[in-house]
N, C-alpha and C positions, 0 to 999 in steps of 0.2 A: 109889295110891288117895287120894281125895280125901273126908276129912268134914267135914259142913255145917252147922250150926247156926242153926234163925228162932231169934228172939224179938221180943216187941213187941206183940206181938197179945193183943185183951181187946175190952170193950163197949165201944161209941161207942154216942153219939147220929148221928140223922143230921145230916149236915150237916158234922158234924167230922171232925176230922184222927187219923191214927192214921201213924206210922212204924217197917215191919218193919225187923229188921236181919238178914242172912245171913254169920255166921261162919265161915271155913273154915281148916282145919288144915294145915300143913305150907307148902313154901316155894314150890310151885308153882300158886297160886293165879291168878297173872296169865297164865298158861298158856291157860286155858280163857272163853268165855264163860258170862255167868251169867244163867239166864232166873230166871221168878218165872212161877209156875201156880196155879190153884186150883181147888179142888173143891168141888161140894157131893155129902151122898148118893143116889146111884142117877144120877148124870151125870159125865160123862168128865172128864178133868183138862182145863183151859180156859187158855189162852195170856193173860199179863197184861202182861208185858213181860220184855226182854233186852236187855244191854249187852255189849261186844263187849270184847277182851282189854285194850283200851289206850283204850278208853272212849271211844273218838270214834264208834261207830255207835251206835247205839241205837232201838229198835221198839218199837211199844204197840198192841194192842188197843184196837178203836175204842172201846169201850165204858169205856174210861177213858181216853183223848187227851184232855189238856187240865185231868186233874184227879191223874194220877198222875205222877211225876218216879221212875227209878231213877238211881243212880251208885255207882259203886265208889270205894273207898281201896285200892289195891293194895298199897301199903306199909302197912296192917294188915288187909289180907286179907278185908276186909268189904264187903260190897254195901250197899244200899238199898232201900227201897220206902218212899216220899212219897206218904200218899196224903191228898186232901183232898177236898173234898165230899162225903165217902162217902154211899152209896144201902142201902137195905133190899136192894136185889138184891147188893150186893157182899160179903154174908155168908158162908163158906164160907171153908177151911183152906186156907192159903196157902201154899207149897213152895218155895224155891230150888232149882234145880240147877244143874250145875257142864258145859258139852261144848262142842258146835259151835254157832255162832251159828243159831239158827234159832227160828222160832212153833211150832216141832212137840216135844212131849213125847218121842218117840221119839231126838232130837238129843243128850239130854244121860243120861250117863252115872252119875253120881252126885246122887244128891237128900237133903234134910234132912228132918227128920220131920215139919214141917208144923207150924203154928201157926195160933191158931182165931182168926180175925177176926168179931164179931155185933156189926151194927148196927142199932138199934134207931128204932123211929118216935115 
């Protein structure tokens, strides 16, 4: 079993920069790929990006290409989320999870409790 930890998330302006971090526990971290999702209420969970076990693959959601960067540290167990330009639309609680490399929420097995990203105009 794998646990997961955001933090990082709070009020931006728009325009600015905000950097999630996903903590996870125990020694098999490099094991799995790590996606990043998010939500808002009464809408599904939304694919944002994933990095693959040894970080040479990597996917994004067109709607942040160009303005989001993930990467992991494997030797301390922590991902990333870079995010810059942020928009009023990219408001909504953000999730790591821990599984198979893939866009689809259904892929990954283990998730963190999500941290609240509002950006403001």
């Amino acid at each position: 079993q794998v646990q997961l930890v955001e933090s990082g998330g709070g009020l931006v302006q728009a325009g600015g920069s905000q950097r999630l971090s996903c903590a996870a526990s125990g020694r098999t971290f490099s094991s799995y790929a790590i996606g990043w999702f998010r939500q808002v209420p009464g809408k599904g969970r939304e694919f944002v990006a994933t990095i693959s076990r040894s970080a040479v693959d990597t996917y994004y959601a067109d709607s942040v290409k160009g303005r989001f960067t993930i990467s992991r540290d494997n030797a301390k167990n922590t991902v990333f989320l870079q995010m810059n330009s942020l928009k009023p639309e990219d408001t909504a609680v953000y999730y790591c999870a821990a599984g198979g490399l893939s866009t689809s929420w259904a892929a990954y097995h283990y998730w963190g409790q999500g941290t609240q990203v509002t950006v403001s105009s």
